[in-house]
N, C-alpha and C positions, 0 to 999 in steps of 0.2 A: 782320448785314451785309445791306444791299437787295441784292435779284437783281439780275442782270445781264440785263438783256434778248437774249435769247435771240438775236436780230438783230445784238445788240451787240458781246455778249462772244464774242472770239477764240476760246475754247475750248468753250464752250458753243453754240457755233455749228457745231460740226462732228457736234452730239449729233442724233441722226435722232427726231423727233416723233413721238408718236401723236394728239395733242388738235390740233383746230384741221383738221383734213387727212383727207383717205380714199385718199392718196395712200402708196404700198407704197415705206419707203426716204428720205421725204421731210427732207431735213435742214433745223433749228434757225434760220437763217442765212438760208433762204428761203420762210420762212411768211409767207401773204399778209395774218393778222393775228397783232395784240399777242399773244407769248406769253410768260409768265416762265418759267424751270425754278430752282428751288430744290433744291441737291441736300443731302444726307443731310449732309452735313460742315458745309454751311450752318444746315443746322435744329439739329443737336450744338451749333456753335458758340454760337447763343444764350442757352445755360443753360436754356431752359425744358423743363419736364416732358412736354410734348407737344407733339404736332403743330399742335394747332390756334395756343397763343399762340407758339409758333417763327414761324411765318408771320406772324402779325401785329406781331413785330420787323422780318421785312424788306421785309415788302410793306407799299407807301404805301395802296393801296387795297384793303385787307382793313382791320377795324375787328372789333373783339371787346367787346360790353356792359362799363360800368362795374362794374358787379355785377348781383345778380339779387337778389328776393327767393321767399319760398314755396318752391315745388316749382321753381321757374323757376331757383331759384339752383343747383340740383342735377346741371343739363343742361348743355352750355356749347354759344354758337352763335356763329356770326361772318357778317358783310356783306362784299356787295364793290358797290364807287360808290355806298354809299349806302341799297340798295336791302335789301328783307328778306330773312333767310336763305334763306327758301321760295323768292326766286328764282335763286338759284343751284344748279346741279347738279354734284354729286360722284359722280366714276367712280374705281372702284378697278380697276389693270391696264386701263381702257376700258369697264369693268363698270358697269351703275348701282349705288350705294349703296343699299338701306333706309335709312330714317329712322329716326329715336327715337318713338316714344309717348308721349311728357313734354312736352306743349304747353306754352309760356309763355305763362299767361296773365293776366298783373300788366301794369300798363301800360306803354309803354315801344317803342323804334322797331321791335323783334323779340315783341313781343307779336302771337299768332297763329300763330307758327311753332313746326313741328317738322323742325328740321334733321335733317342727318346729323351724328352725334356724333364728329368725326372721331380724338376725343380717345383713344376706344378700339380704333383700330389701333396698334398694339406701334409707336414711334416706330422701335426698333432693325430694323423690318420693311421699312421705307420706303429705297428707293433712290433715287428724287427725285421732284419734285412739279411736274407742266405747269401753268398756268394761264392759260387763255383770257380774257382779256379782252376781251367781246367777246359780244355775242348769239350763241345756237346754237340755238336751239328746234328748226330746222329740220334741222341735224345730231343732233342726240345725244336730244331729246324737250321737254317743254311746260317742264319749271321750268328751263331755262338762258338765262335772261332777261337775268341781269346778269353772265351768264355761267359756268364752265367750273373744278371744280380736280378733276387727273386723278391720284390717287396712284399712285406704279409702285413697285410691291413689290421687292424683290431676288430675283435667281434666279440665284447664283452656287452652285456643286454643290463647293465645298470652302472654308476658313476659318471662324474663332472670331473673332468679336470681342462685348466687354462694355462698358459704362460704369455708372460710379453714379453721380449727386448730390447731393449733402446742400448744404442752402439754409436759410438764415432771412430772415425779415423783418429793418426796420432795428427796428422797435419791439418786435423780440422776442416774434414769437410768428410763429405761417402756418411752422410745421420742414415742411421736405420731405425727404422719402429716394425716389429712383428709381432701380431697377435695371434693366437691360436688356441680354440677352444674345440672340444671334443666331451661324448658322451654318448650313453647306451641305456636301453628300454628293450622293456619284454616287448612281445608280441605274444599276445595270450600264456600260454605256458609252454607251446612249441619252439617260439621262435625266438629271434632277438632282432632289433635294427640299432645300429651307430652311427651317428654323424660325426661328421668332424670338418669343420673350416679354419681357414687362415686368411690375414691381411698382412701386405708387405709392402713396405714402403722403403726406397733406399733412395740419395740424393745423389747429384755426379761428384763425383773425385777431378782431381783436377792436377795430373803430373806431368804436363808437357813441359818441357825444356824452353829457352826465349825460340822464338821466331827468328830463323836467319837473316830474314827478309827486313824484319822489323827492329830488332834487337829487345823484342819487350816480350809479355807471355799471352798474348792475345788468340795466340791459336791452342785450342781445347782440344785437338784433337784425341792427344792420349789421357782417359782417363774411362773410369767407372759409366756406364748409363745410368741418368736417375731411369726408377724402371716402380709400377706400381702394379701388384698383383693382389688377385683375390682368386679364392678356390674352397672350394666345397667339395668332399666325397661323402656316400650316403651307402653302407653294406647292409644285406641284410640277408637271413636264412628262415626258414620255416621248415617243419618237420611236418609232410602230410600226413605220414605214419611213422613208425619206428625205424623205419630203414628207407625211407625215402625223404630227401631234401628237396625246396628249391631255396635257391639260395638269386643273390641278386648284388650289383654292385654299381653303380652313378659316378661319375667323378667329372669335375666344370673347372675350368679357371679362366680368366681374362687376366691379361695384362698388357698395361700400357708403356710403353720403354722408348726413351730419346735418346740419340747417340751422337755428339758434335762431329763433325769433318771438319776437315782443312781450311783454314781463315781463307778469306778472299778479297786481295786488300782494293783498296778503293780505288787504284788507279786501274782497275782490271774493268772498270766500269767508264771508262772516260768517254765512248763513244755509245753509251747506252743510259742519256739522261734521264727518263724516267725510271731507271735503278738507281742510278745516282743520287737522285733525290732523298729515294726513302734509305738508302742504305750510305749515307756523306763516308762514313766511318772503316766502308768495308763488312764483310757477315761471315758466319761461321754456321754452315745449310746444318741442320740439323734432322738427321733422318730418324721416323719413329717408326713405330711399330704396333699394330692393334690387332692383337691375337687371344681367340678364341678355340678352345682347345675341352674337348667331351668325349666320352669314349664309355660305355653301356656295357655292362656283362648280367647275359642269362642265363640259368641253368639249373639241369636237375640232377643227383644225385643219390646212389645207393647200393644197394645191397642184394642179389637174386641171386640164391641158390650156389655162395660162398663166393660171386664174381662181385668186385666193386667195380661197379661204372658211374661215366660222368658224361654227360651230356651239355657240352655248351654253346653260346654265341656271344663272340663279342664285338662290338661297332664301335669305330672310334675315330674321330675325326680333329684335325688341326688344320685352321684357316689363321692364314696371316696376312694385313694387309696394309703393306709398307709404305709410308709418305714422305713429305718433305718437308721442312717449316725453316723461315728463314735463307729461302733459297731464289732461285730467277730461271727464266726461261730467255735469254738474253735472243734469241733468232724469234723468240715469238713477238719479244717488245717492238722487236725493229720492223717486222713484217706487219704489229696488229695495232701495238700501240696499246696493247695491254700489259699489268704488270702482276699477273699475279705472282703474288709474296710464298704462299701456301700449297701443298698439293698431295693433298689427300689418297688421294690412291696412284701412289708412282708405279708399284708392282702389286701383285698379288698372288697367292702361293696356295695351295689345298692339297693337302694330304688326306685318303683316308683309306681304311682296312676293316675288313669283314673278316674276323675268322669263328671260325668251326669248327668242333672236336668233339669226338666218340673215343673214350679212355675206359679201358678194362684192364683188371688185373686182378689175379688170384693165387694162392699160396697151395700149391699143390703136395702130395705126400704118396711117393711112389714105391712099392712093393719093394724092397732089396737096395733102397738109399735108404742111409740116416737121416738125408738132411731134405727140409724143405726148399723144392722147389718155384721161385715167384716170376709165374710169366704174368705179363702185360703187353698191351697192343692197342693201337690206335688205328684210325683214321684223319685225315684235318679236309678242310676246303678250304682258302684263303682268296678273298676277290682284293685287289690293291689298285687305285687309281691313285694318280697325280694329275692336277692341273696349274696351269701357266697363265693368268690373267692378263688380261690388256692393260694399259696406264690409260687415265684419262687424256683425252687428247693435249691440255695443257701440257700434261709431263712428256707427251712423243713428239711433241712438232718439232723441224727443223732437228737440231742437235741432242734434246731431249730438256728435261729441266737440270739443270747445274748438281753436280757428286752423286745424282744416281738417276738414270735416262730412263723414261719410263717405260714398261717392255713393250713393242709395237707388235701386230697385229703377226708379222711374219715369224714372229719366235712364240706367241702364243699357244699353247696346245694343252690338248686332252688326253690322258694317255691310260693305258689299264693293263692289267695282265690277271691271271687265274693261277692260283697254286692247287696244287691238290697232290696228297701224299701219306704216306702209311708207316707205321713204326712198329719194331716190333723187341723186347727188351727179356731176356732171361738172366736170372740171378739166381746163386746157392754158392749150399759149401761144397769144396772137393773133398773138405777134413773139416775137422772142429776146429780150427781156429784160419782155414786157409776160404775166403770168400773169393769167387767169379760174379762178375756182371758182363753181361754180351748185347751189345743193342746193335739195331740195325735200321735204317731209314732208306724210303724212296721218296723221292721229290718231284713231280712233270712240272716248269714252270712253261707256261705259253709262248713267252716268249726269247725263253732260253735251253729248252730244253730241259732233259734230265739229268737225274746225277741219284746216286748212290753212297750213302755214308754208314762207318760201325763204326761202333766202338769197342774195347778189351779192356777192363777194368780187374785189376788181382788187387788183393790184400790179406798178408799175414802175420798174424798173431803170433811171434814165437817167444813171447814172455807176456805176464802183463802188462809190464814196463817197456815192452818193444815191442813195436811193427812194424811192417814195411808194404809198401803200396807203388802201384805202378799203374799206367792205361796208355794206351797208345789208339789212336783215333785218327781219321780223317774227315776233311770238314767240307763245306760248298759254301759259298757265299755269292749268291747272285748280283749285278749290278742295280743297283737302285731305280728308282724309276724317275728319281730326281737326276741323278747320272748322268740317265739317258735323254735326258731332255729339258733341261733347266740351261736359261740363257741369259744373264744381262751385261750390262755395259757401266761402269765405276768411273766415275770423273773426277779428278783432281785439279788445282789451276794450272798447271802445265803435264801433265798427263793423262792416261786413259788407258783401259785393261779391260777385256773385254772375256767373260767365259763363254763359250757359246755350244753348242750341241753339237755330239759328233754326229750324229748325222745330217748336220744340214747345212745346204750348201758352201758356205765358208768354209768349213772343217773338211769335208769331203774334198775341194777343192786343193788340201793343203797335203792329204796322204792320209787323212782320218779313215778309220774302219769301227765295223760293229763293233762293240764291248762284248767281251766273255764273260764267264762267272770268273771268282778268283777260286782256289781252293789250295784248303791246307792239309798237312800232316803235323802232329802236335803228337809228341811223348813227354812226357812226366815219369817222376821218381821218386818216395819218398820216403821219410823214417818220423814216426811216433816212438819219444821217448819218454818216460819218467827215471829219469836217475836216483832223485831221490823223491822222498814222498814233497807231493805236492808241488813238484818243480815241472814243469809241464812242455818238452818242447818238441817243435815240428821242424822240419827241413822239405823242401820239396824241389826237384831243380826238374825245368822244363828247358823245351826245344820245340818252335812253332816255326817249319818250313810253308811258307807259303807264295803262290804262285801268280804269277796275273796278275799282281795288286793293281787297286784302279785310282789314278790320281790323274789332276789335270797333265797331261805332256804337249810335245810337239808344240812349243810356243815359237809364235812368230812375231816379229816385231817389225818396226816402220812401216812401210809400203807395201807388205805382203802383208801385214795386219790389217793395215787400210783397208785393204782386196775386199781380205775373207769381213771384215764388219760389215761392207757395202754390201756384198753378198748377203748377208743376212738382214738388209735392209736398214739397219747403223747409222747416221749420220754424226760423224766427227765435228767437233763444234769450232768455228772460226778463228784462223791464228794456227791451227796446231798441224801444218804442213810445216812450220818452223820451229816443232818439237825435235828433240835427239831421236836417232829412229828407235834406242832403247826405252823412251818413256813411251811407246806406243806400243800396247802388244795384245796379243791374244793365243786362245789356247782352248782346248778341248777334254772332254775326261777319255782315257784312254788305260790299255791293259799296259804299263810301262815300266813293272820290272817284276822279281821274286826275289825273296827275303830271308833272310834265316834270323829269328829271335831266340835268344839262347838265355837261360837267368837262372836264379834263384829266391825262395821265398822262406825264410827263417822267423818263428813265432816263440818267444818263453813266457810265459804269467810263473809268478811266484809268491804267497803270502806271507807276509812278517805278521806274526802277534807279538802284540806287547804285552801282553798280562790284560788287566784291567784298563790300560792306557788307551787302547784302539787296535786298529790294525792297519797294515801297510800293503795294500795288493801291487805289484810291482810289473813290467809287463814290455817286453822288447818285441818288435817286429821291424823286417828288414826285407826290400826286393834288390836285388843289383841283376840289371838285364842292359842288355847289348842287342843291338840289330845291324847284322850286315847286310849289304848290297852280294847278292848271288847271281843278279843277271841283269840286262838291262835290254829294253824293246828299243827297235831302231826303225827311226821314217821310213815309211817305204818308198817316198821318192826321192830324200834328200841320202838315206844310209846314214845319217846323224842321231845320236839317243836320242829319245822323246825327253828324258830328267833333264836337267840343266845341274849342274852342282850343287846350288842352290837349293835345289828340289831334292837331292839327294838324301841333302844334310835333314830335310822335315823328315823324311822317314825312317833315316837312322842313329841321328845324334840329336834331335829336336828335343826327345826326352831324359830327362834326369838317367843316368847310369846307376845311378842307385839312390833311395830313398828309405830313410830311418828314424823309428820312432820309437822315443824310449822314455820311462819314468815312472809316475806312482801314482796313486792315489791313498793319503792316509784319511782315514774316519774316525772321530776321536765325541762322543757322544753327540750331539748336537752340531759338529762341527765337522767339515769335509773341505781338505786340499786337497786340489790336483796340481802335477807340477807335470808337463810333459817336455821333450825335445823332437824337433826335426829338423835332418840334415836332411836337404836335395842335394845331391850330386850335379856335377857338370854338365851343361849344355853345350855343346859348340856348333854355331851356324855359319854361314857363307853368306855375307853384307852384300850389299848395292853399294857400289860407288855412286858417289853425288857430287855436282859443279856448278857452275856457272854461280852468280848472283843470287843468294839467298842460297844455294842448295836445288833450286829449280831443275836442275836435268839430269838424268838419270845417265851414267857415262859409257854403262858396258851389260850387254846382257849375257856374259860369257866369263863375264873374269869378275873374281868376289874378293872380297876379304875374310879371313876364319878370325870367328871371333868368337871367345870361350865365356862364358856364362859361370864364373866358379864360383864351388860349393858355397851352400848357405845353410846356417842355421836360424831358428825359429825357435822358440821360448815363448810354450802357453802355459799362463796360472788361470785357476778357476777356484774360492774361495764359498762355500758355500755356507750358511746356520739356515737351520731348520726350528722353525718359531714352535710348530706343534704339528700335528700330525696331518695338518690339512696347509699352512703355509712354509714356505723355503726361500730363503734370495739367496741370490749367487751375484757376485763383483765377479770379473773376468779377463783377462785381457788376452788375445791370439797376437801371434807374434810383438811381446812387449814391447822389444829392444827395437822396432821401427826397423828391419830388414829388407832391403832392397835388393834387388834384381842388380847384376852390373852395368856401368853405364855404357851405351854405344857409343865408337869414338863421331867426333865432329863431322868428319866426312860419310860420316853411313849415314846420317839421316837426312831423311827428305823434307828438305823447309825447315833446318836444324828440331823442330820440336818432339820430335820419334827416342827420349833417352834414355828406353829402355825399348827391349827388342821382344815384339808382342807374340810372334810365329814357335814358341817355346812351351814346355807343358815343366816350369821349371818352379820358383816364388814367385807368390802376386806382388802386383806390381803396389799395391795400394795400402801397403806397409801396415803398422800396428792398428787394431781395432780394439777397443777396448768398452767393456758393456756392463751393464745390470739388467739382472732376469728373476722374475719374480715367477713362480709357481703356484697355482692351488690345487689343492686336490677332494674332492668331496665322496 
């Protein structure tokens, strides 16, 4: 079901905000920008397993990749207007999130980033979900570009509630089981603590196309990861006195996730008999994933002398440590005479972040104004490290182990930098119904310097039934520190693609330079209306100029590939001096072009009563956004773009042009239908050409094909009866009618089984789901 905009909807309108505002109290209803609130019942409602694709049922301007491949598939991220996950910022309670460690770095519009994984906060933990649309750099820090989603935990100190869901595919296969229980307890008479965990289990999918090579479907490559997670969050507050808190917040998950790669037929092993052996058949490497993911908030809170302040810390860490099963080290067999199968730690990845914050704020009332004035003011520290582990020696030797080389000793590194920065936010009215908000930030990072961000926020009231709102803001977003320094090497059986650091010697070698920050300008528009009672709608159209974007560029292919891999200590595995010089390439993250995103965002809720019969809550939401190419970076040795076309088309036609969701939910006494619709709009991307035998060679790194991705529809029911006041099941099914993605013609895919095109934030590729979900509630 789409949110209700927050402006909007009657009831959600009387809910007091913390995103968007530094204002103590501030209610829902008169936020001077777009906010959605999606609450807990809404995200239940969707059938899905998490947090993250719940929202991307009801929010029009949130997008979630078609798939992923590699390590990429293992992580999950999501956009909002378009823009890449890195610029969005997630606060959990108001907190900044840590990131994941798990760069995506296969091509594609979220190639580059390392989001916040928001998948591993316990769904059953979550009380509702703010969303800023809307620049904030200058409230909340540098990545809240495209804007703002603020998770607010529950902190209710008594009740039980569980659900499960059990799901399948239409095609029979992608079983899901998710349990999720939660609950709350005093803590003497001051305080409360709540827990809340989840178990997730999902199995692979399985949509590759035949095998060109083969003519049969034995390469897995495209589909689902089986992926098994668990997580725990644990909140908790205590009052030492009336106006002083500490309050306190835990949150764990592990998950374990398999992801198939590219078959490798058995003649690939003819001069390497003890693979031969154990593998007569050919194998399909399947790389995992073992990540550990915690992150600690502490702090105190209150009330001196009409200031509220808040004092916090929060540490939070994500370690992931990538393997191989079902794979070879084919230079090791021949040199050692050993065979391992297995390889437990190929890479390995750690992220973590330390932040700190001093928040004040108080409602002031000056001599010869009507209206109160609310300043507030910060200070932060933020410490961020990333590191780059070694591969066990089985996975570096010679070539490395088979579709993912293990990282050797000379791309390994340790890397850190220091934030520290101050904000400062003024709000009132100029009139009784006309609100200002003025905020402003400074930023020192260590290893980029400064930067400076405001924002201007108006909104007026010139009916009850209408108002009008606007802000215009500039943003910073500094380079990651995954960015700057994350490097591996992706093997396919006739290919290799290599990311590697700009600064290090391969890259540098090719015309690479330092990364700069990116920074934007972002204006919005908007109108709150009630035409008639209870019809509720919003309009908001923005414009997000932005500069520097950082994606991988400057790719190089064959023999200038070779180079820079050797450089970085590489070794190309045996045979593939008689690859096409385009299946061999590499490439670096680089500042490589500015952008202009230009859109709209349209929200209506409306209630039908029946009498006595029930009621019909009804509920439209719509984003159509467009992203142009404004500029483009060029080599500095060769004077050629860093983009390729290809590359172009991820950052400005990768995602849906527009997406819409519309429909109802009636409630009729013990009985609850939801019937909703979603159209995605067109994709259209720039293909690889494919040749030779099977699909094996990759023909051109320069000339594509446009191939359009058109609109789709999606059709979810969700049927609920409610047994009594403490039991509920729901039958369910997301996208009934089995909706597919379009197919990629025969010559674009590699090894024919690629038949649908994963580089897209368009339909999942893994068609109808269909479930039963049972609820208790005590």
């Amino acid at each position: 079901m789409p949110p209700r905009s927050i402006d909007a909807a009657s009831d959600a309108g009387e809910t007091v905000i913390v995103t968007g505002t530094r204002e103590t109290g501030k209610k829902a209803r008169d936020s001077v920008a777009p906010i959605d609130i999606i609450s807990a019942k809404q995200l239940s409602q969707t059938g899905q397993p998490n947090v993250l694709q719940a929202l991307a049922q009801v929010l029009p301007s949130l997008t979630i990749p078609t798939g992923g491949f590699d390590t990429g598939a293992l992580t999950r991220s999501f956009s909002l207007r378009g823009l890449s996950p890195n610029e969005t910022l997630v606060l959990v309670d108001g907190k900044r999130r840590h990131t994941t460690a798990n760069l995506y770095a296969d091509g594609g519009p979220q190639q580059g980033s390392t989001p916040v994984d928001v998948s591993l906060i316990p769904m059953s933990a979550i009380d509702h979900v703010e969303i800023l649309r809307d620049g904030a750099s200058a409230q909340y820090g540098s990545d809240a570009v495209a804007g703002v989603v603020n998770i607010i935990l529950k902190k209710q100190d008594h009740g039980f509630s569980a659900q499960s869901i059990t799901g399948i595919n239409a095609a029979e296969d992608g079983f899901q089981q998710g349990v999720d229980l939660d609950g709350g307890a005093k803590l003497g008479d001051r305080g409360y603590v709540h827990v809340s965990g989840e178990f997730f289990h999902q199995d692979h999918t399985y949509r590759s196309a035949p095998d060109a090579r083969t003519g049969t479907k034995v390469n897995k490559v495209l589909g689902q990861p089986e992926e098994t997670r668990e997580s725990v969050a644990v909140k908790a507050g205590y009052h030492i006195t009336e106006d002083i808190e500490l309050y306190g917040l835990a949150t764990y998950a592990h998950r374990h996730a398999e992801s198939f790669q590219n078959y490798r037929l058995a003649s690939s092993l003819a001069n390497y008999p003890a693979y031969a052996a154990i593998y007569p058949d050919g194998y399909s490497p399947l790389e995992t994933l073992d990540e550990n993911d915690w992150e600690v908030t502490a702090g105190v809170r209150g009330i001196f002398r009409g200031w509220n302040w808040d004092l916090s810390s929060v540490y939070g860490r994500d370690y992931d440590q990538i393997g191989l099963k079902q794979s070879a080290n084919l230079a090791l067999s021949t040199a050692t005479g050993q065979t391992p199968t297995r390889f437990p730690n190929v890479q390995g990845f750690s992220n973590s972040q330390w932040s700190n914050t001093f928040d004040l704020s108080r409602a002031f009332h000056v001599s010869g104004w009507p209206h109160s004035i609310n300043v507030a003011g910060g200070a932060t520290y933020r410490y961020e490290s990333y590191s780059v582990g070694t591969g066990e020696p089985d996975s570096t030797y010679g070539s490395g182990s088979d579709a993912l080389a293990g990282i050797n000793a000379g791309n390994a590194s340790n890397s850190s930098r220091d934030v520290v920065g101050g904000y400062i936010d003024v709000a009132t009215h100029l009139m009784k119904n006309w609100q200002l908000d003025l905020a402003g930030r400074f930023e020192h990072y260590t290893d980029v310097g400064d930067t400076e961000t405001g924002k201007v926020s108006t909104r007026y009231d010139a009916f009850k039934w209408l108002a009008f709102r606007a802000t215009i803001s500039n943003g910073f977003h500094a380079p990651t520190l995954a960015q700057e320094h994350y490097s591996s090497l992706t093997l396919s059986p006739t290919a290799a693609r290599g990311l590697i650091a700009a600064n290090s010697p391969g890259a540098l070698a090719n015309g690479a330079s330092q990364l700069k920050p990116e920074r934007s300008t972002n204006a919005t528009g908007g109108v709150i209306i009630e035409p008639v009672k209870n019809l509720h709608i919003t309009a908001d159209v923005y414009q997000i100029n932005l500069r520097d974007q950082i994606l991988p560029g400057g790719n190089i292919t064959g023999d200038q590939a070779r180079s820079a891999l050797g450089l970085n200590g590489f070794t190309l595995p045996a045979g593939s001096e008689s690859w096409s010089a385009s299946s061999l390439s590499a490439n670096w993250f680089a500042n490589v072009a500015s952008t202009r995103t230009q859109g709209v965002d349209i929200t209506a809720t409306y209630p039908t009563q029946l009498g006595s019969i029930g009621i019909i809550n009804w509920d439209v939401a719509i984003n159509l956004n467009r992203t142009r190419l404004s500029h483009q970076t060029m080599n500095s040795q060769t004077g050629l773009p860093l983009l390729s076309a290809q590359s172009v088309a991820y950052i400005t036609t990768a995602y849906p042009r527009s997406k819409m969701i519309w429909g109802g939910r009636f409630t009729s006494g013990k009985w609850t239908v939801g019937v909703h619709e979603i159209r995605y709009g067109q994709t259209t991307s720039e293909l690889t050409y494919y040749g030779g035998t099977g699909n094996t060679s990759s023909l051109s790194s320069t000339i594509f094909r446009e191939f359009r991705n058109t609109p789709k529809f999606v059709t979810n029911l969700d049927i609920t009866y409610r047994v009594n006041r403490n039991w509920s099941f729901t039958l369910g099914a997301n996208n009934i009618f089995d909706a597919r993605p379009s197919r990629v013609p025969d010559g674009n895919r590699y090894l024919g089984a690629p038949e649908y095109y994963m580089s897209t934030s368009q339909l999942d590729m893994n068609g109808g789901f269909y479930y039963l979900r049972a609820n208790l509630t005590l």
